[in-house]
C-alpha positions as CSV (number, residue, x, y, z in Angstrom):
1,X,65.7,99.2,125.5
2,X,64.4,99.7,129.1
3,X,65.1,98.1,131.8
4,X,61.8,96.9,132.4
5,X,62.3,95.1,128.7
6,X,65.7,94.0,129.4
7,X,64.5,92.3,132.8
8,X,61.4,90.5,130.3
9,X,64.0,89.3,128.1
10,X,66.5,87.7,130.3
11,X,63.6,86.4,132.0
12,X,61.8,84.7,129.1
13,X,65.2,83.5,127.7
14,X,65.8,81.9,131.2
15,X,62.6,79.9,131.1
16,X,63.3,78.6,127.4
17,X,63.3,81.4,125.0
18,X,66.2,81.0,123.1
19,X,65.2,77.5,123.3
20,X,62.3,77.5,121.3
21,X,63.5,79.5,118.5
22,X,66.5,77.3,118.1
23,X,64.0,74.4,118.0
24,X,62.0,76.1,114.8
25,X,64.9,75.9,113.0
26,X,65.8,72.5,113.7
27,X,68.8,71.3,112.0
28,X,70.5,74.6,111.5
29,X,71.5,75.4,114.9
30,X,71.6,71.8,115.9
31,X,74.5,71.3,113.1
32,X,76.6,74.0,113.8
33,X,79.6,72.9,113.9
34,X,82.7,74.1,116.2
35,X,85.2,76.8,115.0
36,X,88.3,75.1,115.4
37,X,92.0,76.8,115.2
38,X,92.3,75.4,111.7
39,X,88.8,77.2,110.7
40,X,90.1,80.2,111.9
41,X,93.4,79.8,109.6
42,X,91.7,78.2,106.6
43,X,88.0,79.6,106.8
44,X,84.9,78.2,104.7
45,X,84.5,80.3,101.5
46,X,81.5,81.1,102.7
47,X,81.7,82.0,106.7
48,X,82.9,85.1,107.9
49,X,84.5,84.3,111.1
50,X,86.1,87.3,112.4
51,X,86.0,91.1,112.3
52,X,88.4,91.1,108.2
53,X,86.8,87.8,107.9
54,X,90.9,86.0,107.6
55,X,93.5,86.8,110.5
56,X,95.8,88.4,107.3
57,X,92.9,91.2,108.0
58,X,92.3,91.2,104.0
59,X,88.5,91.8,104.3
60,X,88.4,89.7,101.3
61,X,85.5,87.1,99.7
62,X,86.3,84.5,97.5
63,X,83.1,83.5,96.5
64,X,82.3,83.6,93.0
65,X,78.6,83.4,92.5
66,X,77.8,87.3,92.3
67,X,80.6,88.7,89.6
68,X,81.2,91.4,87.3
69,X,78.4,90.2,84.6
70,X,75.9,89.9,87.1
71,X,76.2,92.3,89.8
72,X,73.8,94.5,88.2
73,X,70.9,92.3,89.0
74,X,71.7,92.4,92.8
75,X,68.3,92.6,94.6
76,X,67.4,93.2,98.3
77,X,67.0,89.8,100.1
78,X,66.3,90.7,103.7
79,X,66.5,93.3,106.0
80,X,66.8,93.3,109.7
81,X,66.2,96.2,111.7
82,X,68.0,96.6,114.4
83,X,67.0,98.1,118.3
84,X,67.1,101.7,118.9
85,X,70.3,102.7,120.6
86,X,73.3,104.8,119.8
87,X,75.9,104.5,117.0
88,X,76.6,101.0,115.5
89,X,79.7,99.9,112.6
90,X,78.4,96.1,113.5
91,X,80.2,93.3,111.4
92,X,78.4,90.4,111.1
93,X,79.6,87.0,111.1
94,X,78.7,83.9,109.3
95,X,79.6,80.7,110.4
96,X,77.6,77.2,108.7
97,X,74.5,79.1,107.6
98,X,73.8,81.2,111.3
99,X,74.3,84.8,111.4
100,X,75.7,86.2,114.3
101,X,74.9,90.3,114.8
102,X,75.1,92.7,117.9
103,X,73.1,95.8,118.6
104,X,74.3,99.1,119.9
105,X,71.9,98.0,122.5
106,X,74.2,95.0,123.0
107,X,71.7,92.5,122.0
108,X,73.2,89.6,120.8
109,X,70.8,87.8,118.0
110,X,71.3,84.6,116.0
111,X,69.2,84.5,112.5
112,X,69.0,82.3,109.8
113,X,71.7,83.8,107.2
114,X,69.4,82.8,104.2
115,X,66.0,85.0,105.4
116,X,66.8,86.6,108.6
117,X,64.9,84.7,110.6
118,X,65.7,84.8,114.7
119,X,66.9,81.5,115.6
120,X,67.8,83.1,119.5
121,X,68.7,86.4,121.6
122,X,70.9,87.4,124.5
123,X,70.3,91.0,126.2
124,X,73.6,92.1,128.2
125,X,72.8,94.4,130.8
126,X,75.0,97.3,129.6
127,X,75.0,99.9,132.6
128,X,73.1,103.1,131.9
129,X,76.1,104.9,132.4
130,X,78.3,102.9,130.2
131,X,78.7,104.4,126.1
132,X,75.4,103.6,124.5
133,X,77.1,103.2,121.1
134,X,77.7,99.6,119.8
135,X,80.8,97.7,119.4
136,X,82.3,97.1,116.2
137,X,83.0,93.2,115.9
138,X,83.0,90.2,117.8
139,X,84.7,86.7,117.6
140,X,83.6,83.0,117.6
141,X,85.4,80.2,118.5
142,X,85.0,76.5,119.6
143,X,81.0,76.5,120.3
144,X,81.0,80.3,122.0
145,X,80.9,83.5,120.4
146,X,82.9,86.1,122.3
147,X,81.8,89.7,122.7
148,X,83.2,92.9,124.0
149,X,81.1,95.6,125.8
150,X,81.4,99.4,126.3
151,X,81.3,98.8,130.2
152,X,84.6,97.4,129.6
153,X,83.8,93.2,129.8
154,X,84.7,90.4,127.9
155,X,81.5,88.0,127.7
156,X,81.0,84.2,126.4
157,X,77.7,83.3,124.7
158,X,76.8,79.8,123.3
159,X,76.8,79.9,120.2
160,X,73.9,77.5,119.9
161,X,71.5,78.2,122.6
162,X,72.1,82.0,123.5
163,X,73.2,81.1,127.0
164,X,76.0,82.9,128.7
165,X,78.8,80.7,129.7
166,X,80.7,83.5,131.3
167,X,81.6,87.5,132.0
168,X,85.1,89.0,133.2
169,X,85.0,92.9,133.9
170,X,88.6,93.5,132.7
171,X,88.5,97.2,133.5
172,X,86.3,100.4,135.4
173,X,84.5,101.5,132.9
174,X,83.7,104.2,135.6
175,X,87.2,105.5,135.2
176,X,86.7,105.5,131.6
177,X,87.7,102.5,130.2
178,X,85.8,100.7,127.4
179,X,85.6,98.7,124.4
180,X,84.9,100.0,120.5
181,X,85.8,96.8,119.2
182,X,85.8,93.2,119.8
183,X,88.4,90.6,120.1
184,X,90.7,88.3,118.0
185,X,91.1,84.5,118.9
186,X,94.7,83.7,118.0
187,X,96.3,80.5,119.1
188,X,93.3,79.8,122.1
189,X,94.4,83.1,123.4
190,X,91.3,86.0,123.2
191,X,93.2,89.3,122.5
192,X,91.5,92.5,123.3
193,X,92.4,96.5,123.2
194,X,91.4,99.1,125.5
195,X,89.9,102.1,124.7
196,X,88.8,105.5,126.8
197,X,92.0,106.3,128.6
198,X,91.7,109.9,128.7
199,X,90.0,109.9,132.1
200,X,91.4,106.8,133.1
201,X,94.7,106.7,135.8
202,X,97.2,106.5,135.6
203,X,99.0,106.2,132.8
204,X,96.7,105.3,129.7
205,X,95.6,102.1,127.8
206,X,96.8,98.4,127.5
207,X,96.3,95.4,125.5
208,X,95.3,92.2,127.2
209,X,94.9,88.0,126.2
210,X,92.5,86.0,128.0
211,X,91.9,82.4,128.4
212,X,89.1,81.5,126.1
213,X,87.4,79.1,128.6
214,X,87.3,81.4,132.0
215,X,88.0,84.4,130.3
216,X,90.7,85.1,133.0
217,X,93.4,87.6,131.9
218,X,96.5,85.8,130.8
219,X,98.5,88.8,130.1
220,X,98.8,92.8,129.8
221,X,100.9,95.1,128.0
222,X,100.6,98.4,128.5
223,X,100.3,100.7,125.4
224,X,101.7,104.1,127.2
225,X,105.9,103.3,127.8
226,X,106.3,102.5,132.0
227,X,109.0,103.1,133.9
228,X,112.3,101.5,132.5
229,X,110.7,100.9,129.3
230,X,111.5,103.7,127.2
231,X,109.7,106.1,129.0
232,X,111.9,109.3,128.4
233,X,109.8,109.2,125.1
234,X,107.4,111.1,127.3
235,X,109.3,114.6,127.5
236,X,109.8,113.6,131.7
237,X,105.9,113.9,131.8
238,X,105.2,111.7,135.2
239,X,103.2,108.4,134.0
240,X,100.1,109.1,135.9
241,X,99.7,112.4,133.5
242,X,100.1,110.1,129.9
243,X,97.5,109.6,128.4
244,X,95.7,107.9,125.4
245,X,97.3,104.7,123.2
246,X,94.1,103.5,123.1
247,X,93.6,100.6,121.0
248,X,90.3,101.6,118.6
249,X,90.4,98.5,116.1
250,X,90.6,94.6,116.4
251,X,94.6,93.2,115.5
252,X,95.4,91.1,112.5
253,X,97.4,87.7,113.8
254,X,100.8,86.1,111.8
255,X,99.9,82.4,112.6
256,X,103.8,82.1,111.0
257,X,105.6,84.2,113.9
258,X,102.6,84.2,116.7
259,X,102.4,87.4,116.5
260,X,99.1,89.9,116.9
261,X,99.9,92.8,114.8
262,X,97.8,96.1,116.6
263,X,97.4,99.4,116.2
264,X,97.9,101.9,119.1
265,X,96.2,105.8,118.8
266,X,97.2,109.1,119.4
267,X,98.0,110.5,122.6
268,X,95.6,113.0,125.1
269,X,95.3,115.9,124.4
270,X,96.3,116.3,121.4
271,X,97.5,119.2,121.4
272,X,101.3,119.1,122.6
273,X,101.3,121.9,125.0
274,X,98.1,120.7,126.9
275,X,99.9,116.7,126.8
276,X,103.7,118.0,128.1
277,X,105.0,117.1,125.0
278,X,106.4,120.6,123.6
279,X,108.1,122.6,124.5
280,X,110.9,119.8,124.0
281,X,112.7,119.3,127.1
282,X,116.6,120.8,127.0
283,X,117.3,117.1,128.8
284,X,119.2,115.0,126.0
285,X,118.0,111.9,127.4
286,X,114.2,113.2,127.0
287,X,112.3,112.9,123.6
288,X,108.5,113.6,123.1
289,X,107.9,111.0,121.2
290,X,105.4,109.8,123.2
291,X,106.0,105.5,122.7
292,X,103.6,103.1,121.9
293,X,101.7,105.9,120.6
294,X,100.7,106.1,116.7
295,X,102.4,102.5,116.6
296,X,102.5,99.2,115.5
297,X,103.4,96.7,118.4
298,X,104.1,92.8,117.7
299,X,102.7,91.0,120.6
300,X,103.4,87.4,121.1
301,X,99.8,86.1,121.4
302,X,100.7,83.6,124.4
303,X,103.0,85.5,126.2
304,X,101.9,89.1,125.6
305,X,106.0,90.2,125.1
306,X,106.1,93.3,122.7
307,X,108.7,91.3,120.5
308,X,109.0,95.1,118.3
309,X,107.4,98.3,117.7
310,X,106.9,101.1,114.8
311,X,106.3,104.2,115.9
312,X,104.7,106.1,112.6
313,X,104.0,109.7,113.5
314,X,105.9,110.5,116.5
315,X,103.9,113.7,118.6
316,X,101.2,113.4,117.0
317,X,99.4,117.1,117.3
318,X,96.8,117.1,114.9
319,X,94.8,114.0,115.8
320,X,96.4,111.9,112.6
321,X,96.5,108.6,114.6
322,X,98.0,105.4,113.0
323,X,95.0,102.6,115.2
324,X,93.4,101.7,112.1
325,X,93.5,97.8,109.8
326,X,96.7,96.0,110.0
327,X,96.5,93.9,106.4
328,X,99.5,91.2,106.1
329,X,100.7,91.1,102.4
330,X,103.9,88.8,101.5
331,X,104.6,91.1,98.5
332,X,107.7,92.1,96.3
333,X,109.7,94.5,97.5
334,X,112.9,95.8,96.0
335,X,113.9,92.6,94.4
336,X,112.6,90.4,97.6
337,X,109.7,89.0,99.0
338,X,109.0,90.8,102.1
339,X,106.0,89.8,104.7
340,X,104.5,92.8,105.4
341,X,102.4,94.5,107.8
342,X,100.4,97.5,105.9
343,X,98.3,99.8,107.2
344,X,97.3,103.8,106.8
345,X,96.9,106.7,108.8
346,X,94.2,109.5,109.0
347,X,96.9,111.7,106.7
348,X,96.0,108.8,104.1
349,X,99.7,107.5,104.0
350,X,99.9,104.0,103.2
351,X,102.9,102.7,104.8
352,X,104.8,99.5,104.8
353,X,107.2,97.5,107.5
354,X,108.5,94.3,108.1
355,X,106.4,92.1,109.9
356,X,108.8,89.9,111.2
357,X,111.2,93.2,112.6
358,X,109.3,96.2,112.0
359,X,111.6,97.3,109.5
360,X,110.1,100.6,107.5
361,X,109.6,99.4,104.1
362,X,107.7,102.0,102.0
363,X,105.1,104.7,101.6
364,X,102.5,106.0,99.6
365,X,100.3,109.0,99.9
366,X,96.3,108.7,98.6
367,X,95.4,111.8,99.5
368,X,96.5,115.6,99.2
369,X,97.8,116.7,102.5
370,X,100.1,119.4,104.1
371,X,101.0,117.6,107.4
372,X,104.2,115.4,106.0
373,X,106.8,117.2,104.0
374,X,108.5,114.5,103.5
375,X,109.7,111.3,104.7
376,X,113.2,109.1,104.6
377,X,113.6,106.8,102.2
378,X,114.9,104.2,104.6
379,X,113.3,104.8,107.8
380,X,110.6,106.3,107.5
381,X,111.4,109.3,109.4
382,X,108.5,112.3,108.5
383,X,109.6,115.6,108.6
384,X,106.3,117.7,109.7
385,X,105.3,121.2,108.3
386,X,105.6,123.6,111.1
387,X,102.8,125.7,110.0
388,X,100.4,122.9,110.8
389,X,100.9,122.6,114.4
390,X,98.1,123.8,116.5
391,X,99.3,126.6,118.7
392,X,96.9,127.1,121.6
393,X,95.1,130.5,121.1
394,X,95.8,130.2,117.3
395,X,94.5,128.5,114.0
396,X,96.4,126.7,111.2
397,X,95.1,125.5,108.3
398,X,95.6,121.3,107.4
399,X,94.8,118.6,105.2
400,X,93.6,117.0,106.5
401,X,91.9,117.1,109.8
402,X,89.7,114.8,112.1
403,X,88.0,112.8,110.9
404,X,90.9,112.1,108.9
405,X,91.6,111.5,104.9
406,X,91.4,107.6,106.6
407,X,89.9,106.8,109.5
408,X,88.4,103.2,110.8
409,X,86.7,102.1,107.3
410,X,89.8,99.9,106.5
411,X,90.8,99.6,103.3
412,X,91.0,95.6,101.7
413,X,93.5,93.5,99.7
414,X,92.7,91.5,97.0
415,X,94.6,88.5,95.5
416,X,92.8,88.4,92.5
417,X,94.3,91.9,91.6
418,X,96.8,92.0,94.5
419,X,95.7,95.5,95.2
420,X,94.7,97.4,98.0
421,X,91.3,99.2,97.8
422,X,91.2,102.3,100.0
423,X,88.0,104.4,101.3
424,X,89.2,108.1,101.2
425,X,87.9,111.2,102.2
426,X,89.5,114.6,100.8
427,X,88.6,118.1,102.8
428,X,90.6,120.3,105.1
429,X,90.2,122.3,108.4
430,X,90.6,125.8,109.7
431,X,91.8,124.5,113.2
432,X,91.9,126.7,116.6
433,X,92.9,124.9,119.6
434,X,91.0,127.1,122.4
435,X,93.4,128.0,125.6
436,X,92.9,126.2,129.0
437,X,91.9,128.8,131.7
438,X,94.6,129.5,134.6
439,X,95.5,126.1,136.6
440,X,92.3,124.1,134.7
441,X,94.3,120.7,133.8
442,X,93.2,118.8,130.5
443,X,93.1,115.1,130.0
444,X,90.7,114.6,127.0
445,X,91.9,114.2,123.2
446,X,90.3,117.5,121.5
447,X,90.3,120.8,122.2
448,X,89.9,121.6,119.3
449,X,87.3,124.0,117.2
450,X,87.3,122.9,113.6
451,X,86.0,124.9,110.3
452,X,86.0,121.9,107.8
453,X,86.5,122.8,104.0
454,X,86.6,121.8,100.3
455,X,90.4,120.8,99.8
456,X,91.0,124.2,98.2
457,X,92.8,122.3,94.8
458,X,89.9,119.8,94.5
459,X,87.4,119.6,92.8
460,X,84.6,119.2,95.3
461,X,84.4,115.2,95.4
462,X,85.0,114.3,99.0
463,X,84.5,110.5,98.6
464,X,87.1,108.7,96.9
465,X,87.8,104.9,96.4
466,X,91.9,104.4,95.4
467,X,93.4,100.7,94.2
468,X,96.8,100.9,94.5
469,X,98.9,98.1,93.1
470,X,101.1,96.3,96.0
471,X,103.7,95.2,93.2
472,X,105.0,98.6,92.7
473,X,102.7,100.8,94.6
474,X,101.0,102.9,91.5
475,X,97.4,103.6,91.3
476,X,95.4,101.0,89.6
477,X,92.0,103.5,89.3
478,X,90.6,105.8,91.2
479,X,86.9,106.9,91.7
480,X,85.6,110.0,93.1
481,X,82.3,111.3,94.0
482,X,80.9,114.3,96.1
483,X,79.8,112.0,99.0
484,X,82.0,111.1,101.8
485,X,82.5,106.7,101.3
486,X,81.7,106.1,104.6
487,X,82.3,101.9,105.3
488,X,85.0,100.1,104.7
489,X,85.8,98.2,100.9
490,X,85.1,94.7,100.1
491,X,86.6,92.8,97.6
492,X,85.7,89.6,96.2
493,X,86.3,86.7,94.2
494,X,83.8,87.3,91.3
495,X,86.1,90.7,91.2
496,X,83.6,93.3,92.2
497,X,84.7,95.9,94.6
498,X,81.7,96.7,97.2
499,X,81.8,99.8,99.5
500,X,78.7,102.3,101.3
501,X,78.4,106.2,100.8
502,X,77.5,108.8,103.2
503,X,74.5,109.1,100.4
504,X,73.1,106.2,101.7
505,X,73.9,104.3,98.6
506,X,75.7,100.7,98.7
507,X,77.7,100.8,95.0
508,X,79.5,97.8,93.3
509,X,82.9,98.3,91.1
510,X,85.2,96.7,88.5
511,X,88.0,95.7,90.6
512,X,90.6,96.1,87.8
513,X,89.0,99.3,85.8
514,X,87.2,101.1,88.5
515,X,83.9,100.9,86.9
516,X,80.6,101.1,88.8
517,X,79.1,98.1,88.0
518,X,75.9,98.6,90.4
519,X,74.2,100.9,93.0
520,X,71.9,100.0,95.6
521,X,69.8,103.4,95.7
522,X,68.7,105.1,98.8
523,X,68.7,102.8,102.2
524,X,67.8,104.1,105.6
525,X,71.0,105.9,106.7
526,X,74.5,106.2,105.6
527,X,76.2,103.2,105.4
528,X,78.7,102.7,108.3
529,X,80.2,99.7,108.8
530,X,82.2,96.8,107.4
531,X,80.5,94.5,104.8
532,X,80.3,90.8,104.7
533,X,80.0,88.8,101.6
534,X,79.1,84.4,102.4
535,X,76.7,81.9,101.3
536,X,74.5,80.3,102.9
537,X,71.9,77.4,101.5
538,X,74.3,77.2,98.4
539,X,73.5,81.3,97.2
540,X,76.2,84.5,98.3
541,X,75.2,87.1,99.6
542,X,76.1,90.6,100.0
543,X,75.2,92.6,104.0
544,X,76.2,96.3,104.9
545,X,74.8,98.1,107.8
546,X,73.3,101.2,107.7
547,X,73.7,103.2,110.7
548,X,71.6,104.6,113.4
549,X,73.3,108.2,112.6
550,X,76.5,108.9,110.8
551,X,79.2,108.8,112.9
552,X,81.1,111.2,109.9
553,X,78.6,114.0,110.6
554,X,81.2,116.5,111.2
555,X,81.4,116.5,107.5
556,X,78.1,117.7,107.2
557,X,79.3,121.2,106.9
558,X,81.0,120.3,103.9
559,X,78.4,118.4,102.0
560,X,75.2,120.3,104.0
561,X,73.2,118.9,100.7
562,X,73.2,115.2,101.7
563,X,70.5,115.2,104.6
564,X,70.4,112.1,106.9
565,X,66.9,110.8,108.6
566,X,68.3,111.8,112.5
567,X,66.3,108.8,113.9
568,X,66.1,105.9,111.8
569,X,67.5,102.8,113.3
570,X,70.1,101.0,112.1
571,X,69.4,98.5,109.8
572,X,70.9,95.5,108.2
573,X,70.4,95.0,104.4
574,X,71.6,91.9,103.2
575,X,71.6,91.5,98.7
576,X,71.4,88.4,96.9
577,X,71.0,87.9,92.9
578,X,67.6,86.7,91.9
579,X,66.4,82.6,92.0
């Protein structure tokens, strides 16, 4: 959008705009009710309130309606295209019939849930400079919706009328600082991660909680270990040269122990030359570890005190970062019920600690790799293959590579099944990390040239779908095909399994067998994002978004056969079954 039409916008919506489309729907918008703390714990089984719909981060439907006998009559109910822009991986919500969605434009638009019709609009003026790629969730509470922006702001909209009740700049985006996705409410505190902190000084990312009313920061912690805070994890690398931790993906929230459970990435560069990390210092009080990277930190939502940490791949080389969906299971565990906090890395290691003490519980591999050797039984400890780390000036072969075997399409836990269901992607690289010229100093994450291949013992199906029991951690089914799955998986109570494909194709599956039940056929694009299942007007329904281009591209190389239309805009489809 230009400026000249983002300057007619805000001007029509301040002389009544979003106003007059509220008023055509009448009683829709005016009986919207406000999203309470309670909603938030106990949500509607039809709204979608957050980014994994519950604060466990299940991603999970219980609505019934659509099911395994019918899914096959899924039909198209509405689309809604969306403005031209960069990259989007929107989630939707759904809250009393209203759908909430946000452009990669950051146009904020209210519809009617049941036809797509726009109820209101709010244009943020995003900088030209800012990322023009979209953000990948939002939040709603009391009467406001609550959005993050790539220029690095937390903004309040009325949730009713459109109209902005306020905007905090939390950080320069001009130093590099941003937003890739939006913000929990937990316990009236908004809770928001910082990403871009490659060319931001000094010393890398940070969490922060906000007061929902002013938006006025409450607390910070800092996801790159200060001074006096384990800092000899860095190798003696001075804090102004760390960088990275950012904080990619929205935190799941323990309402039981008030804590936000949130994933930190990988540290810049990555390689561990270019970062100060190797050689390993001779100094026995020095580690390169690199803390809070590749971690788990338990922040008390009020006070913003790191009550523990789990640190999964320490010096982190490769890329692998651990930032991705932190699902809370309470799930038997040698003997015991253990609350756990789950989540899995771009090596496509499912791993397991205690949520209350970020004690290492367990792992599980769901995809061929040659990273981790092994790990310890107790801790968790990896031991990492030495012929996998990039040498600047050389090439190593590994399995796999960025993207990652798992990257930010979480995975989702049903309770139906009490499985996990996991978006995979199989392949390997031929990696050379190209040298830094005499005295040039390097701050980004790659530096990297990668060759991406067929995993050379597979059998050319990149895309893969895995359930994996959480009662003893075997594979329930798994389904392969030769397209990248490309969005994250969405179980439900009629116990279909929905996930998208880098084919374009939005498929449906038995969610104890593994059976494709249903496939959408050719949309716009490749399907990006995180679908929402909710009802509204007493009928579920079913909305993925395709995006605007694939942000999985660099796969392309691999499957050059599936083509992707370069400028179709992203689009949401939303599926019903038939009146």
């Amino acid at each position: 959008m230009s400026k000249i039409q983002k300057m007619l916008l805000t001007s029509a919506m301040a002389f009544g705009l979003s106003a007059g489309f509220a008023a055509a729907e009448g009683n829709l918008i005016d009986n919207l009710s406000t999203v309470t703390d309670d909603m938030l714990l106990n949500p509607s089984d039809g709204d979608w309130l957050m980014w994994r719909r519950t604060y466990d981060g299940w991603g999970y439907s219980p609505l019934t309606e659509i099911n395994k006998d019918n899914v096959g009559d899924l039909r198209l109910a509405w689309a809604w295209g969306m403005s031209p822009g960069g990259r989007t991986q929107e989630t939707p919500l759904v809250h009393d019939g209203v759908m909430y969605v946000m452009n990669s434009s950051h146009l904020i638009q209210a519809l009617d849930a049941s036809d797509g019709t726009l109820i209101w609009e709010y244009q943020y003026d995003r900088p030209d400079d800012a990322s023009q790629n979209g953000v990948r969730s939002k939040a709603i509470y009391g009467d406001n919706l609550i959005i993050a922006t790539r220029d690095a702001r937390l903004v309040s909209i009325n949730a009713k009328t459109g109209q902005e009740n306020w905007n905090k700049q939390v950080s320069d985006y001009k130093k590099g600082y941003s937003f890739s996705s939006g913000p929990i409410v937990a316990n009236g505190v908004i809770v928001q991660g910082t990403t871009g902190c490659s060319k931001a000084q000094p010393g890398g990312c940070f969490i922060t909680g906000h007061n929902v009313d002013t938006g006025a920061e409450i607390w910070r912690v800092h996801t790159i270990a200060q001074s006096g805070e384990d800092g000899n994890s860095w190798n003696g690398v001075p804090l102004a040269s760390r960088h990275g931790g950012s904080a990619w993906i929205t935190g799941s929230y323990d309402p039981d122990t008030n804590l936000i459970l949130i994933g930190v990435g990988q540290p810049y560069p990555w390689n561990l030359e270019m970062a100060g990390l190797a050689p390993l210092s001779s100094d026995p009080n020095l580690n390169n570890d690199a803390l809070y990277t590749n971690a788990t930190l338990a922040i008390d939502a009020n006070t913003g005190v790191v009550e523990w940490h789990h640190q999964y791949l320490p010096t982190d080389g490769l890329d692998l970062d651990y930032v991705y969906e932190r699902i809370l299971i309470d799930s038997e565990f040698n003997g015991e019920v253990r609350k756990q906090v789950v989540t899995i890395g771009k090596i496509g290691i499912i791993e397991s600690v205690d949520r209350t003490n970020g004690d290492w519980l367990w792992a599980k591999e769901t995809s061929r790799q040659n990273v981790v050797l092994s790990w310890d039984k107790t801790t968790g400890e990896k031991t990492i293959n030495p012929d996998v780390i990039p040498v600047a000036g050389e090439s190593t072969f590994n399995c796999p590579a960025d993207p990652g075997a798992h990257a930010w399409q979480p995975a989702a836990y049903s309770p139906l099944t009490k499985a996990l269901y996991i978006p995979t992607i199989e392949f390997c690289s031929n990696t050379t990390v190209n040298s830094l010229d005499p005295g040039e100093i390097y701050t980004g994450g790659g530096r990297q040239t990668y060759s991406r291949v067929e995993h050379p013992d597979g059998d050319s199906n990149i895309g893969q779908v895995r359930a994996i029991s959480m009662a003893d951690q075997s594979e329930m089914w798994q389904y392969r095909q030769r397209a990248p799955i490309t969005s994250s998986t969405l179980p439900t109570g009629g116990g279909v399994v929905f996930v998208g494909s880098m084919d374009r194709k939005f498929l449906a599956f038995d969610d104890t067998t593994g059976e494709m039940l249903w496939s959408s056929g050719k949309l716009s694009n490749a399907l990006e994002s995180f679908p929402i299942s909710y009802s509204a007007g007493g009928k579920q329904y079913v909305a993925i978004m395709a995006n605007h281009k694939s942000g999985l591209g660099r796969l392309s190389t691999i499957t050059p056969e599936i083509q992707l239309p370069p400028d179709n805009p992203a689009t949401l489809y939303v599926f019903a079954l038939p009146d």
